[in-house]
C-alpha positions in Angstrom: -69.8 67.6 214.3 -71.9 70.2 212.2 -70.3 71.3 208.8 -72.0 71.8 205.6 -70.3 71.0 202.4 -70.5 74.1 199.2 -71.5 72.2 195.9 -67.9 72.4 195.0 -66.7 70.0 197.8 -69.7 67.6 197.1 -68.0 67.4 193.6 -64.8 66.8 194.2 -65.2 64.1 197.6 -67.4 62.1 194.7 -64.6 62.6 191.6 -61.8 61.7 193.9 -63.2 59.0 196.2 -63.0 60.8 199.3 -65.3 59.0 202.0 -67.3 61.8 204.2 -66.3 60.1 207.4 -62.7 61.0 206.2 -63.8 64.5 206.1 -65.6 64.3 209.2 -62.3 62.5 211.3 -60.0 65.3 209.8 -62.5 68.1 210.6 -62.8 66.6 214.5 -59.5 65.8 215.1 -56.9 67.6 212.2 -53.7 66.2 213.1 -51.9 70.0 211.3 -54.2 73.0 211.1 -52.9 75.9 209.2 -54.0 79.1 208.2 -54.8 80.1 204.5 -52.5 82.2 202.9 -54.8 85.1 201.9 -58.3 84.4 203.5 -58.4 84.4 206.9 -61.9 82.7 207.0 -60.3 79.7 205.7 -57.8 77.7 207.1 -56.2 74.2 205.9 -56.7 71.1 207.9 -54.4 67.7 207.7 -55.0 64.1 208.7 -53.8 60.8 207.8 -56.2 58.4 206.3 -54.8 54.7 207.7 -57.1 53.7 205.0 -55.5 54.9 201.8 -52.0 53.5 203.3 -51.4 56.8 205.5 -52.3 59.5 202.6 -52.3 62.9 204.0 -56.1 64.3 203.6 -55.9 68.3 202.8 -59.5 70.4 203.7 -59.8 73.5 203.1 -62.5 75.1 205.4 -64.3 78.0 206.2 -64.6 78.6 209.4 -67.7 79.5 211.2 -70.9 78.0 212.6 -71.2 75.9 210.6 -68.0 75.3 209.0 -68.1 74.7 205.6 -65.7 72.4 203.8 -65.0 73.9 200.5 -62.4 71.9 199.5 -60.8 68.4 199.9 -58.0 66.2 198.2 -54.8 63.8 198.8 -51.8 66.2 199.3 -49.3 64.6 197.3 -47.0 67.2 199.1 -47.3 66.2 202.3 -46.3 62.2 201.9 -47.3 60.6 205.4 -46.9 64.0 207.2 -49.2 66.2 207.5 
């Protein structure tokens, strides 16, 4: 899958501990896709990660070719379900 990553996002997977292959499983397969609020070039992806005991991966991306991930963290909100 092609995606670029803003400076911002390359930041924060670092800070937080986010692997990219997270990223990219979320981006190819988002188990909730919703769209943002205000933007709509963006839109909010979910996935489990099995590795951080079912954590629920929020991305924020704008769409695109190629998409670009411009944010991504845990979603505390969204315990186990995305």
């Amino acid at each position: 899958m092609l995606f670029e990553l803003t400076h911002h996002a390359r930041h924060a997977l670092e800070e937080r501990k986010i692997a990219l292959d997270w990223v990219e499983r979320v981006l190819a397969n988002p188990e909730q896709i919703e769209p943002h609020e205000f933007d709509p070039e963006l839109e909010h992806r979910f996935g489990k990660i099995v590795e951080q005991g079912g954590r629920v991966l929020h991305i924020v991306v704008a769409t695109g070719h190629p998409e670009r991930v411009v944010t991504a963290y845990f979603d505390r909100t969204r315990k186990g379900t995305p």
